[in-house]
N, C-alpha and C positions, 0 to 999 in steps of 0.2 A: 358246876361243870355243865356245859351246854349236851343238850340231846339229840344224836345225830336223825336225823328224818330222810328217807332217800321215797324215792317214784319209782315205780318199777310194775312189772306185768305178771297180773294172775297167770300162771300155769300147770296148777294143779289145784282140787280144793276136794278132795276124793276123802280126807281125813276128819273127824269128826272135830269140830272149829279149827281146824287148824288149814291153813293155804303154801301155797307155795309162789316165792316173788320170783324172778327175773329181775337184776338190775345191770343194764348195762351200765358202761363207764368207758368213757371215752375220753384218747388223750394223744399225741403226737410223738411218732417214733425221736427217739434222741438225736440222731444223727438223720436220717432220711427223711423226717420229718411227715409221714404217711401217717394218717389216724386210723389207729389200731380201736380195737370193741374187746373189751374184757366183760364177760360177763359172768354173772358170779347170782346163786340159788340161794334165799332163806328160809326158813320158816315161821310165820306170822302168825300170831294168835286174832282168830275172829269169831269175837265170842256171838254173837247173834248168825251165822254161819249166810251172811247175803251175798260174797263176793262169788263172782262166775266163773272163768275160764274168757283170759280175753280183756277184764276189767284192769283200767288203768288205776291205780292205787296208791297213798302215800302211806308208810308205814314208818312206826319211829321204835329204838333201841328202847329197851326198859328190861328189867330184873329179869334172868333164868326162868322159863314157866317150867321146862324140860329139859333135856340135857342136849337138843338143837334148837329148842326155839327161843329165842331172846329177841324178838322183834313182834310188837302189836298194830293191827290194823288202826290208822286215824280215820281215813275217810277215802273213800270211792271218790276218782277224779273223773272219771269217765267210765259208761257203761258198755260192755260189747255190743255189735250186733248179732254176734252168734247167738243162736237159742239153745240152750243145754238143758 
């Protein structure tokens, strides 16, 4: 069974390795056909604790750490310019 990996945006990392993603997801009304942004929150396990607030990210599905996080940091795609 393949493992989903999504991109998405640091916006929060205040938890002890733990972050928070932003993933949008974007797709076109049925009938009107307008592109709508669904955007939807995870929780990422990063166990070396480097990501910022800001950093673009890919993060992939893997086993329950906790009873909301089931998603791990792969790797920093891009760093912010904000300084935190």
């Amino acid at each position: 069974m393949p493992v989903k990996q999504q991109m998405g945006i640091v916006i929060s990392n205040k938890m002890t390795k733990t972050i928070v993603v932003k993933i949008e997801n974007r797709y076109p009304h049925p009938m009107y056909s307008k592109i709508l942004i669904k955007t939807k929150k995870y929780l990422a396990h990063d166990e070396l604790e480097e990501c910022n607030i800001g950093d673009k990210v890919l993060v992939e599905e893997c086993r329950p750490l906790s009873k909301k996080k089931c998603w791990k940091l792969i790797k920093i795609l891009s760093k912010s310019s904000l300084i935190s």
